[in-house]
DOLUM-686583 format. One line per 2 residues: their letters; for each residue x, y, z of C-alpha. Coordinates in steps of 0.1 Angstrom, whole numbers, always signed. Last residue first. Layout:
<sites>
a> X Y Z; ...
</sites>
This chain:
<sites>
xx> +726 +728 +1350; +700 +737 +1325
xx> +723 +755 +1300; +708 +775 +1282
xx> +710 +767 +1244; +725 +798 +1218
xx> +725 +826 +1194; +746 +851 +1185
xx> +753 +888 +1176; +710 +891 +1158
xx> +708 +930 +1148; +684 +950 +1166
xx> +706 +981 +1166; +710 +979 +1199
xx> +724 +943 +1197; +709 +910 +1195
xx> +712 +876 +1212; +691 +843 +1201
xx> +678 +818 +1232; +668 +787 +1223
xx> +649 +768 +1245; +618 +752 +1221
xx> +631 +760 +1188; +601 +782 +1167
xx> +598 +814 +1184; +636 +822 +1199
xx> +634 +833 +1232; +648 +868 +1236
xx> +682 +883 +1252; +689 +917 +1245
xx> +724 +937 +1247; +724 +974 +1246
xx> +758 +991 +1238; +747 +1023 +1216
xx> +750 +1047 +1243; +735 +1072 +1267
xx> +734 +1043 +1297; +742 +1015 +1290
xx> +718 +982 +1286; +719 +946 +1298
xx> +689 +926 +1288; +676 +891 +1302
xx> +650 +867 +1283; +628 +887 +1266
xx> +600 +871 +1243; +605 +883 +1209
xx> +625 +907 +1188; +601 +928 +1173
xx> +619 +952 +1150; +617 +990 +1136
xx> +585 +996 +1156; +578 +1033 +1149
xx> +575 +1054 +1181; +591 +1083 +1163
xx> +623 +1081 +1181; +625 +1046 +1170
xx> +609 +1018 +1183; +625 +981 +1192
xx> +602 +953 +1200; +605 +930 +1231
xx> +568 +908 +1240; +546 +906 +1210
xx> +515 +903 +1230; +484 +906 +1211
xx> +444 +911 +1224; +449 +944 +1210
xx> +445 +983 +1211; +471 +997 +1182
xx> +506 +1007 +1181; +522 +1016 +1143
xx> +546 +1001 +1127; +532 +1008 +1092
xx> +512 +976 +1088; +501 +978 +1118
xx> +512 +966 +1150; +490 +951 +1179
xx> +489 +962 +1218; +483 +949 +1248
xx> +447 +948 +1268; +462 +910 +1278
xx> +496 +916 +1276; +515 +952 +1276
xx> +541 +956 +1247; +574 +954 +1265
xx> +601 +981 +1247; +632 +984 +1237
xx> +648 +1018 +1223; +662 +1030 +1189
xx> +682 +1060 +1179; +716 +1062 +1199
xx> +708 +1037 +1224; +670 +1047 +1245
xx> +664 +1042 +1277; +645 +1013 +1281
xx> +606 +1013 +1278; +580 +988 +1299
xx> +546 +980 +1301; +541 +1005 +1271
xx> +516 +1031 +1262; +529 +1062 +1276
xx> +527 +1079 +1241; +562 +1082 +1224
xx> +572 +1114 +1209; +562 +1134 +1240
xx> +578 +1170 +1236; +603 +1183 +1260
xx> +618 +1204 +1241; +647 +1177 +1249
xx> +627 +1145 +1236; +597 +1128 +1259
xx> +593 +1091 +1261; +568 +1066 +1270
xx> +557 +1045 +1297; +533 +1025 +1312
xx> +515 +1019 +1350; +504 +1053 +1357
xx> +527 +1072 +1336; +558 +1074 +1333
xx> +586 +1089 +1312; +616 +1077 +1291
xx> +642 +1110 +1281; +651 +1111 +1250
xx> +685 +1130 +1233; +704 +1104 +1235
xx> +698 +1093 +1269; +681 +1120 +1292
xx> +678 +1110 +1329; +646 +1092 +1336
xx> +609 +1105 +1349; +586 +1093 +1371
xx> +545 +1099 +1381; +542 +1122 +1356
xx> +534 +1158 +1350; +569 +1171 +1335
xx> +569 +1204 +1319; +602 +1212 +1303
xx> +605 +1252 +1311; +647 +1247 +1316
xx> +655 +1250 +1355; +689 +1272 +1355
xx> +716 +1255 +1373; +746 +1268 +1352
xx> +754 +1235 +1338; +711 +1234 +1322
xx> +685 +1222 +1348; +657 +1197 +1340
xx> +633 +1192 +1362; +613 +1167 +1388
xx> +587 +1172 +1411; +594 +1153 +1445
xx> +577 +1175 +1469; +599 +1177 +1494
xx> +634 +1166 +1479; +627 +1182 +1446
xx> +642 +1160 +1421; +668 +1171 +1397
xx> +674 +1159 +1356; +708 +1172 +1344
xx> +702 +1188 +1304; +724 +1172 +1277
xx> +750 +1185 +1262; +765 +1151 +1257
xx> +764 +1141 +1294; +758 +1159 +1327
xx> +745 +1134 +1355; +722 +1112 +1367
xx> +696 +1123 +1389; +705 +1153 +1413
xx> +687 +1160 +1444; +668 +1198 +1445
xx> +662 +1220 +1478; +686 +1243 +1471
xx> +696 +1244 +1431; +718 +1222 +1416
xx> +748 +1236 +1401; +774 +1239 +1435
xx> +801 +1259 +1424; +835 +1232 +1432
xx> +858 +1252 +1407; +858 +1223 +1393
xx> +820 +1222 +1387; +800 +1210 +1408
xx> +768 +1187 +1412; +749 +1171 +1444
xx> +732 +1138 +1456; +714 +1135 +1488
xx> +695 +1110 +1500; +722 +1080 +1497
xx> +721 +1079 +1538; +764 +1088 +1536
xx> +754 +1120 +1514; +770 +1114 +1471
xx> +789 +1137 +1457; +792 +1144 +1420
xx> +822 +1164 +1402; +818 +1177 +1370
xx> +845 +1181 +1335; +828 +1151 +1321
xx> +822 +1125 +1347; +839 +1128 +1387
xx> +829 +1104 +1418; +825 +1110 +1455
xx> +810 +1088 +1477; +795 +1083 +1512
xx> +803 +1120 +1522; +809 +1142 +1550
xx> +852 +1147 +1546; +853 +1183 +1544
xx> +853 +1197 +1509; +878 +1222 +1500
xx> +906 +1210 +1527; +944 +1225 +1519
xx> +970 +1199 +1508; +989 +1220 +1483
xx> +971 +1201 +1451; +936 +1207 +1467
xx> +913 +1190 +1488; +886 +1170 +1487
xx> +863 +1149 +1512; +855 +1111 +1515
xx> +841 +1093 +1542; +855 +1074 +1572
xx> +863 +1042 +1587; +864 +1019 +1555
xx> +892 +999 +1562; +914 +978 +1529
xx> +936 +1010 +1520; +950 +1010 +1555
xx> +958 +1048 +1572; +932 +1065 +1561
xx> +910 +1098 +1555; +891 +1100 +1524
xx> +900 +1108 +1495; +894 +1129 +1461
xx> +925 +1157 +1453; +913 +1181 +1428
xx> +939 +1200 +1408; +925 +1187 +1376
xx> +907 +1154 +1386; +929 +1135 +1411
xx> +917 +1101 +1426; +928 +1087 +1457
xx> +911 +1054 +1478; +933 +1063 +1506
xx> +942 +1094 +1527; +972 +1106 +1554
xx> +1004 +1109 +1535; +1000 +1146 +1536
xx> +994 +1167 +1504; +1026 +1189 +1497
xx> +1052 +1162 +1500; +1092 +1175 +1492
xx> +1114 +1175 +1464; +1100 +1213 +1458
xx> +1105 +1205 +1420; +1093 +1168 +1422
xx> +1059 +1177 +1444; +1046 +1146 +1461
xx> +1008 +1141 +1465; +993 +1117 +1495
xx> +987 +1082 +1502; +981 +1058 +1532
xx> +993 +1024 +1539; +983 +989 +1520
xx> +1025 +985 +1506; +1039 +1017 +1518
xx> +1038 +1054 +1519; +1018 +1056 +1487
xx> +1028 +1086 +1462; +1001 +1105 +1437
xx> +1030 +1125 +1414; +1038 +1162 +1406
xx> +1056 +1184 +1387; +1052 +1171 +1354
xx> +1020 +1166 +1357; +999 +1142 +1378
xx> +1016 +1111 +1374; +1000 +1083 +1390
xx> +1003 +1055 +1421; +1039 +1056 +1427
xx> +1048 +1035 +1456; +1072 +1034 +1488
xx> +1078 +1069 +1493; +1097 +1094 +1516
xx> +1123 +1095 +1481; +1164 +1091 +1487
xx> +1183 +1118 +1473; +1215 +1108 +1449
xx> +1242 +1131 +1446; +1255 +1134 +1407
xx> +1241 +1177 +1412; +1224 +1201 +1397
xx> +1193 +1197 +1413; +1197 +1166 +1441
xx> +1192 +1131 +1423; +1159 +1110 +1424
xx> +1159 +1080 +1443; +1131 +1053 +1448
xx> +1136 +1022 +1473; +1128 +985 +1468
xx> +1144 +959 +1496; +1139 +926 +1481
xx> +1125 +898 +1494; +1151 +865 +1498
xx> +1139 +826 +1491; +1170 +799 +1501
xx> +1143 +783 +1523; +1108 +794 +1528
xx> +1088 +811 +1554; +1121 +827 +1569
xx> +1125 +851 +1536; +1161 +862 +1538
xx> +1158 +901 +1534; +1176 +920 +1501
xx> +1191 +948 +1494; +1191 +986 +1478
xx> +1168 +973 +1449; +1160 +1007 +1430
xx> +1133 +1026 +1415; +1145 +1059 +1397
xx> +1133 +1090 +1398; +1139 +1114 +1365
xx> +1113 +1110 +1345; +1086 +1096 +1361
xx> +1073 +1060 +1340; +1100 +1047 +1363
xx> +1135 +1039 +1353; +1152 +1008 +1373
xx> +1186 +1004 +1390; +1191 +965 +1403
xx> +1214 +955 +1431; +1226 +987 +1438
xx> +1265 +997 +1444; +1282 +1003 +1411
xx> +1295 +1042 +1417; +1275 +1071 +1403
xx> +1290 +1091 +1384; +1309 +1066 +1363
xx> +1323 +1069 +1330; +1308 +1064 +1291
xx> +1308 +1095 +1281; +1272 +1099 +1288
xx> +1278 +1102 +1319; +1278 +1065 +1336
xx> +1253 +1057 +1369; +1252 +1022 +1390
xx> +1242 +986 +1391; +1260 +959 +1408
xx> +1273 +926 +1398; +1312 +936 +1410
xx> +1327 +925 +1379; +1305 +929 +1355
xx> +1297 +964 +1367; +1259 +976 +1352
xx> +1248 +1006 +1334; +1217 +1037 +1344
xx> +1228 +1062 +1327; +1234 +1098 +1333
xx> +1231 +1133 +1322; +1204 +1124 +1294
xx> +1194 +1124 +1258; +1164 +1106 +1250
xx> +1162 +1066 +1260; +1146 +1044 +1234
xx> +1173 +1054 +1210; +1164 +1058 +1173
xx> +1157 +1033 +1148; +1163 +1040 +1111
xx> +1155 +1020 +1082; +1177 +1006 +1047
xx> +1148 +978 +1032; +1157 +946 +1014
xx> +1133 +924 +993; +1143 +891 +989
xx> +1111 +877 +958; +1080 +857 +968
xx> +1062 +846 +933; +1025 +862 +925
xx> +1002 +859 +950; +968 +843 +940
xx> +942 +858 +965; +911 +837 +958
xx> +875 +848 +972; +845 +819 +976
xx> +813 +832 +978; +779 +830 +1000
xx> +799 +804 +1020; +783 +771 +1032
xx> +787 +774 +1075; +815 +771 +1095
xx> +842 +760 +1067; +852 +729 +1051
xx> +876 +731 +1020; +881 +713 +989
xx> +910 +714 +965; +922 +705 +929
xx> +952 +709 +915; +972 +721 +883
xx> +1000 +745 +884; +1008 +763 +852
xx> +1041 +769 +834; +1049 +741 +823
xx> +1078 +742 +808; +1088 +710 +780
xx> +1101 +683 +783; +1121 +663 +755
xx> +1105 +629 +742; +1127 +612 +725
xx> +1141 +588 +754; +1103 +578 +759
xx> +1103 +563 +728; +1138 +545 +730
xx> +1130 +528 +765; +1098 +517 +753
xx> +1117 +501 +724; +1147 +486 +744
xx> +1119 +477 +768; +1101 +454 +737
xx> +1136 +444 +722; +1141 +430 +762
xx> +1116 +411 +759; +1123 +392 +731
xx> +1115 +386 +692; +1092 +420 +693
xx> +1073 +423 +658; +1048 +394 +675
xx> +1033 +425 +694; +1020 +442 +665
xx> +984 +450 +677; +997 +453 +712
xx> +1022 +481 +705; +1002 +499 +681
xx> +980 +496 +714; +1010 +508 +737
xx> +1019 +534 +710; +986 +554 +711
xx> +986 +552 +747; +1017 +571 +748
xx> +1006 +599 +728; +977 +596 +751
xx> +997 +603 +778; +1014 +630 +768
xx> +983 +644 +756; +973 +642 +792
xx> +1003 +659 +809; +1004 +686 +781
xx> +967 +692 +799; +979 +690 +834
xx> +977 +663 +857; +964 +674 +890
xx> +975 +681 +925; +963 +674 +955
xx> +945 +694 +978; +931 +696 +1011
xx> +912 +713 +1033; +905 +719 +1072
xx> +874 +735 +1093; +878 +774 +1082
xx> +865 +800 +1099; +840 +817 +1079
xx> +853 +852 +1064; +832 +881 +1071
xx> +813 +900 +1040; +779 +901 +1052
xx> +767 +872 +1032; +794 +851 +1048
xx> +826 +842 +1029; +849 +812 +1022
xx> +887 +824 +1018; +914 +807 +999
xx> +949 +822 +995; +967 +814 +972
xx> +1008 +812 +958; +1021 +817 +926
xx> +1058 +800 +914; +1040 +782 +887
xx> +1010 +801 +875; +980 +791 +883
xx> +954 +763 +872; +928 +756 +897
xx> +900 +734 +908; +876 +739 +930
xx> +854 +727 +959; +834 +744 +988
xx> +817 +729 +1021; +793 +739 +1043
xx> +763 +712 +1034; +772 +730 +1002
xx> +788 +745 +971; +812 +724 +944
xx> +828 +728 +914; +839 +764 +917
xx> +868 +774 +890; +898 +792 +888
xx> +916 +793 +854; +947 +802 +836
xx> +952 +786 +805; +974 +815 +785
xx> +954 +842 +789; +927 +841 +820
xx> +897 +821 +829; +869 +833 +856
xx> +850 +799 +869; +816 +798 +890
xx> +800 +831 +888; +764 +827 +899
xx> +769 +799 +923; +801 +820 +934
xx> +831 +830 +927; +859 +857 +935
xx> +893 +859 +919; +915 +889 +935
xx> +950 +894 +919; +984 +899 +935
xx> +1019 +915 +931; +1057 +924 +945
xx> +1054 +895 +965; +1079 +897 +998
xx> +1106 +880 +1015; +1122 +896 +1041
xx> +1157 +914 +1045; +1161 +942 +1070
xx> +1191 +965 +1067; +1198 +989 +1096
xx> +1210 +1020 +1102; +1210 +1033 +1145
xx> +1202 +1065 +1164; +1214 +1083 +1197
xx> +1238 +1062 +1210; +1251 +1066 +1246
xx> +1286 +1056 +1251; +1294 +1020 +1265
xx> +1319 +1011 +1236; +1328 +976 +1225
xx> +1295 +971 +1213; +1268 +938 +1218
xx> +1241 +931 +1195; +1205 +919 +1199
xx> +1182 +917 +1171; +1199 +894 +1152
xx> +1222 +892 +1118; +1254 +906 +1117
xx> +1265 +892 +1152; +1239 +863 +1155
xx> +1272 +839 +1149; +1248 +809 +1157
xx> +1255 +781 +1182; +1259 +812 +1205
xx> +1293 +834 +1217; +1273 +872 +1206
xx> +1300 +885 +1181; +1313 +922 +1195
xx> +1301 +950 +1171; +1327 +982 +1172
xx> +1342 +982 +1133; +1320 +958 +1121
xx> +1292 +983 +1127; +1302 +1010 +1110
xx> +1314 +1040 +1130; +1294 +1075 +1140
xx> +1300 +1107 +1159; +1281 +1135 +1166
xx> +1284 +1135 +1205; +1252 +1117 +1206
xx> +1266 +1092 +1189; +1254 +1072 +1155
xx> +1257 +1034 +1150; +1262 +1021 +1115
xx> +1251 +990 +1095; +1231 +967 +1119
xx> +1213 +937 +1098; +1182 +923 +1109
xx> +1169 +887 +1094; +1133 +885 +1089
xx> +1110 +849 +1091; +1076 +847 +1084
xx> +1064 +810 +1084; +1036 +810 +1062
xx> +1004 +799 +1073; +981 +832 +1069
xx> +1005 +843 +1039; +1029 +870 +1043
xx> +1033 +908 +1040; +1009 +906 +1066
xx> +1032 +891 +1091; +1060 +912 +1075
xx> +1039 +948 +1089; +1036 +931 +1123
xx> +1074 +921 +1128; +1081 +954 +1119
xx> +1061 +967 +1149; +1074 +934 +1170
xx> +1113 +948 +1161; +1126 +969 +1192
xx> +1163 +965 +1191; +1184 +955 +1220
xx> +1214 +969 +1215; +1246 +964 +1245
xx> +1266 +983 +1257; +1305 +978 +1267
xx> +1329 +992 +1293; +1315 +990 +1326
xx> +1280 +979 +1312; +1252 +1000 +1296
xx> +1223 +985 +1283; +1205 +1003 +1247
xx> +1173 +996 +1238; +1156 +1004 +1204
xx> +1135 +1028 +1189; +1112 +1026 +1155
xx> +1080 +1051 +1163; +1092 +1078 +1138
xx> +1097 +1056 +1107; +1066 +1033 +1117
xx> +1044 +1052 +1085; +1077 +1044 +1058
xx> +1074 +1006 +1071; +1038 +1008 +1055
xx> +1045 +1025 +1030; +1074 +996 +1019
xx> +1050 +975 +1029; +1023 +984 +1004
xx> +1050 +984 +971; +1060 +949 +983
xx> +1025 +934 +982; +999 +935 +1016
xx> +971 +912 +1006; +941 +918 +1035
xx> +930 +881 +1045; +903 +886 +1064
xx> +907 +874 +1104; +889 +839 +1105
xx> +855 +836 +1119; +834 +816 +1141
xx> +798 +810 +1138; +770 +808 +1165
xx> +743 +787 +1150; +714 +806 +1136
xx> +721 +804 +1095; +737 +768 +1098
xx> +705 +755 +1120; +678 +776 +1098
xx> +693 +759 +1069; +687 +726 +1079
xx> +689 +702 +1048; +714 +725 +1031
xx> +712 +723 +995; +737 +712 +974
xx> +751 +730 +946; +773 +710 +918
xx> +791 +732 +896; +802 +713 +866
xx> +830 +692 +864; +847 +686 +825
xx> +881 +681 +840; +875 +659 +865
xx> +856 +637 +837; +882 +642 +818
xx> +913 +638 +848; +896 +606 +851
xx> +897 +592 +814; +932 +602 +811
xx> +944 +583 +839; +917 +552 +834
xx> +934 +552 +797; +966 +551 +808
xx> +962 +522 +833; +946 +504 +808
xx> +967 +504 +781; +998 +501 +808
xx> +980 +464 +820; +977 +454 +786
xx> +1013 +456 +778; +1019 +439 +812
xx> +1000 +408 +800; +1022 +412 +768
xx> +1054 +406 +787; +1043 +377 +805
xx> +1039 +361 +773; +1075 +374 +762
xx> +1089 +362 +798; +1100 +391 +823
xx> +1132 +411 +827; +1128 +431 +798
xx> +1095 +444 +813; +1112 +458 +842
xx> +1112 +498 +832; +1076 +494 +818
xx> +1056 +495 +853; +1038 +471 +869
xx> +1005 +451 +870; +1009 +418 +848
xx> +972 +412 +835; +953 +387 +813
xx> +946 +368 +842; +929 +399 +859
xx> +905 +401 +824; +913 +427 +799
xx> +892 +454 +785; +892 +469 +750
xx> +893 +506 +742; +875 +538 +748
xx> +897 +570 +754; +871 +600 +770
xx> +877 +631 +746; +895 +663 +746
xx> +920 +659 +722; +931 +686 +695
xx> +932 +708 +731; +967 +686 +733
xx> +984 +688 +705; +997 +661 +693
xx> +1033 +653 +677; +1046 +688 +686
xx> +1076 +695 +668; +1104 +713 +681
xx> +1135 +724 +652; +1170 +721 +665
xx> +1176 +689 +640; +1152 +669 +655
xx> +1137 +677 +691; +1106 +661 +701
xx> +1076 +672 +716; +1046 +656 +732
xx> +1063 +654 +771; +1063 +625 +797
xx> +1073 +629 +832; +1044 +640 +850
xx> +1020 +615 +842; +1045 +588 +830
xx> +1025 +562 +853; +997 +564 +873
xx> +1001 +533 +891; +964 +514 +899
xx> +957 +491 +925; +936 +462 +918
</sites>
């Protein structure tokens, strides 16, 4: 039989007489489970009590005994719910829910009025907006997704953040400044977005240089931080605020709360290391409060004075006349707590559960200041309504330049502009045209426009000069802005610049490889003749590469050759660290220093790698070690294998068969053992043993090492660890 829960948010214990409140129960007086008779289904009329006058006297009665019972299974519920204790429940696979690969949700970092209004102060210099010129209005286009991403976090995770934006006054470059009403146009839109919107149109077309605006957004001035867990289940404050944990497990969390009305939360399960566990879905409902429930059982104290005297009432309709009456009495009064309960699923069980409880959104308003996009120039680029071309205004508003491009565009180079001079009908398809792209700059001094001997800007060099492509696949050279003319020929492809180093190689089509690269400098003069397979710069050096891979040499940009005659280099310069070199004849290595001087490391083995955090791995017959930068051997050749090594650890294969065991103190020993991938320290400590490698990928002289191992105990798992040896993910191969 369905139950109604009737009165539970309606009914109140006090009554008003004579301007005095009395409370006829108080609630915390009562705080036990209501026993009482039971009735059998004939002996029941389910309903409620605002129809009973319409029914007969006997069938009046049954529904008498249907409230009783309905009451008491209200209040006897929210007591049990009430009295809840936490409830932990173990995992039945907790090696599953620790190595699965979890997702995450960002943190929740509360960001209260007083914090955004610091926030907003730290964007004051980087707030700009657009401004579009037309023949004789401009348009504003204000610049809002930094703002937009200070009110995101002055919100909830699911609230709907909405800001309104509010022009006040507009400020000229001439010195000038009017309010907005007094030169806004309305925007013609469903919406009058005129005082309220992020895009604005003026009656004037003059250049502004800054604007005032009001933004209104809603904001909590306030917060506090509850966290529980299995140790901590339930922090109370004054005045019957609570938050308690009723449930933990099989990755699921329970509560129930009692917060101030006009609050908001935030709910947020957490890892051991402090992440937040994505979370699967919740719900909530809420729950009858403890006024609620002496309500209630004020009123189930009359329904069974009721019953007991039911031949008092002649007719129905005296018995709802009565109800009627009683409830009629009863005045509310405030809650002011929010009761509920709520459960959430997550990725895994949390190790806590953390509660941001947000006190009550309030309008805040803020007065800020954006500033033009565009710093002060001789001309604009602005568009003729009439004509549908785009030209040049001063910044008085009047054209230099008339209305005669299709499209005017700034480039990230000050002063050259990239503009549509036409269009060609494409004959491939129908009703399709390709537009004609040229750049301009102007003449010094002058409002004529000077058409560029350039299709392409690849880079900026400084604020002179600029990389330039001829045309789309075609050949490159250097343009000088000041001499407004080329000074490296438009004769090379593949181009980087490094100071005043031009890297090439001859070309005419960026996708043929018919030559090899060279240098030359900024004014087009050869430095290093075109002989090589590849040339590349790192740190402040340039490396060259012969077209056979033999030969590898160093320079400096003043292109000094570092390593000495006779010697190949290996690797290259990189935190202070020596250069290792190879003897092309007798294939000896050293270590040379960025003037070319050999350092007195001696190296008797068979190989030797490039320094990588201050180690250098070495072999040895058939195992390595690894030698630091005196050139000392802090880790015995005694492995199958050693990687180079990230910031303080390295991997390294234990040999099998004659392999190696581990004492107690992470030492290597003779064995019969093979561990597979461990990680050792400078020291030759092993911090880790990671397990049978899969697949690595490792960097060289950083901390971005990735190793894959089986796991030990489930058959084709593979789990996924860092540098640093901790475990990033875990996962099943795909046999396909």
């Amino acid at each position: 039989m369905n139950r109604i829960k009737l009165l539970a948010s309606t009914l109140t214990i006090v009554t008003v007489i004579g301007g005095s409140t009395y409370y006829l129960m108080d609630w915390r007086a009562e705080n036990t489970p209501l026993s009482g008779e039971n009735y059998s289904a004939e002996e029941l009329n389910e309903g409620g009590d605002a129809d009973i006058g319409e029914l007969s006297l006997s069938e009046a009665q049954k529904r008498i005994n249907y409230l009783i019972l309905d009451v008491r299974d209200t209040v006897n519920l929210n007591h049990r719910f009430q009295n809840l204790k936490l409830e932990i429940t173990s995992v039945e696979n907790a090696k599953t829910e620790e190595q699965k690969e979890l997702r995450y949700d960002p943190l929740f970092v509360p960001l209260p009025t007083e914090e955004v209004k610091q926030a907003l102060a730290q964007l004051k210099s980087s707030l700009t907006f657009q401004q579009l010129y037309f023949d004789n209005q401009s348009g504003i286009r204000l610049n809002v997704e930094p703002l937009q991403e200070v009110f995101k976090r002055a919100a909830t995770p699911e609230q709907y953040v909405q800001e309104h934006y509010q022009v006040k006054t507009l400020y000229w470059h001439d010195g000038t400044q009017l309010p907005f009403n007094d030169v806004g146009t309305p925007i013609t839109s469903t919406e009058d977005r005129s005082q309220d919107s992020t895009e604005v149109e003026l009656k004037l077309n003059k250049p502004l240089e800054h604007v005032d605006l009001a933004v209104t957004y809603q904001g909590y001035p306030g917060f506090k931080k509850i966290v529980l867990d299995k140790d901590h289940s339930k922090v109370t404050f004054g005045g019957g605020e609570y938050y308690q944990l009723t449930a933990l497990g099989g990755s699921e969390a329970s509560l129930t709360l009692a917060t101030p009305k006009g609050t908001t939360y935030v709910i947020q399960g957490m890892s051991h290391d402090g992440k937040a566990l994505y979370n699967n879905g919740s719900n909530s409902n809420s729950v009858i409060s403890p006024t609620q429930v002496a309500n209630l059982r004020t009123y189930y104290a009359e329904l069974l004075r009721i019953r007991r005297n039911f031949t008092e009432f002649k007719t129905p309709r005296a018995l709802q006349e009565h109800l009627t009456m009683f409830t009629k009495n009863l005045s509310p009064i405030p809650e002011t707590l929010a009761y509920s309960s709520a459960s959430y699923r997550f990725d895994a069980t949390p190790a806590s559960v953390v509660i941001y409880v947000l006190q009550a959104p309030q309008k805040q308003t803020v007065e800020l200041q954006m500033a033009n996009a565009e710093s002060t120039q001789e001309r604009y680029i602005a568009f003729d309504n009439k004509t549908d071309k785009s030209g040049f205004i001063d910044k008085n508003g009047l054209w230099v330049v008339a209305p005669r491009f299709e499209r005017i565009d700034y480039t990230e180079v000050p002063g050259v502009y990239r503009m549509v001079v036409g269009y060609i009908n494409d004959g491939d398809r129908d009703g399709w045209r390709q537009s004609i792209t040229k750049y301009f700059t102007f003449a010094s001094g002058t409002n004529t426009l000077k058409q560029l001997p350039f299709d392409g800007i690849e880079q900026q060099i400084n604020d002179s000069m600029i990389v330039v492509q001829q045309h789309t696949n075609g050949p490159y050279g250097v343009y000088d802005l000041k001499k407004q003319q080329i000074v490296v020929p438009m004769q090379y492809v593949n181009p980087e610049v490094v100071g005043t180093l031009f890297i090439a190689r001859p070309g005419t089509k960026t996708y043929r490889i018919d030559s090899n690269y060279g240098i030359w400098s900024l004014s087009g003069k050869e430095l290093l003749a075109p002989r090589y397979g590849s040339i590349s710069a790192s740190d402040g050096f340039i490396y060259t590469t012969s077209t056979d891979e033999l030969q590898r040499d160093v320079y400096d940009l003043s292109l000094n050759k570092i390593n000495p005659p006779g010697f190949t280099a290996l690797g290259k310069f990189a935190n202070d660290q020596p250069l290792l070199v190879q003897n092309r004849k007798s294939h000896k290595y050293a270590f040379i220093d960025t003037q070319g001087k050999a350092l007195a490391i001696s190296l008797p083995y068979d190989e030797v790698q490039s320094f990588s955090n201050g180690m250098a791995v070495i072999k040895k017959g058939e195992l390595y070690g690894a030698i630091d930068l005196a050139g000392k051997v802090r880790v015995p050749p005694t492995y199958k294998t050693l990687h180079s090594f990230q910031k303080n650890l390295a991997a390294a294969e234990i040999e099998g068969g004659e392999g190696m065991e581990l004492t107690d103190e992470g030492r290597v020993v003779e064995s019969k053992l093979d561990y597979g991938l461990v990680l050792i320290d400078k020291d030759n400590v092993v911090v880790k043993k990671l397990g049978r490698l899969r697949s690595y990928a490792i960097g060289s002289d950083s901390n971005e090492a990735s190793y894959q191992v089986w796991d030990e105990e489930e058959e084709n798992r593979v789990n996924v660890f860092d540098a640093d040896g901790k475990q990033t993910g875990s996962y099943v191969p795909n046999e396909n």
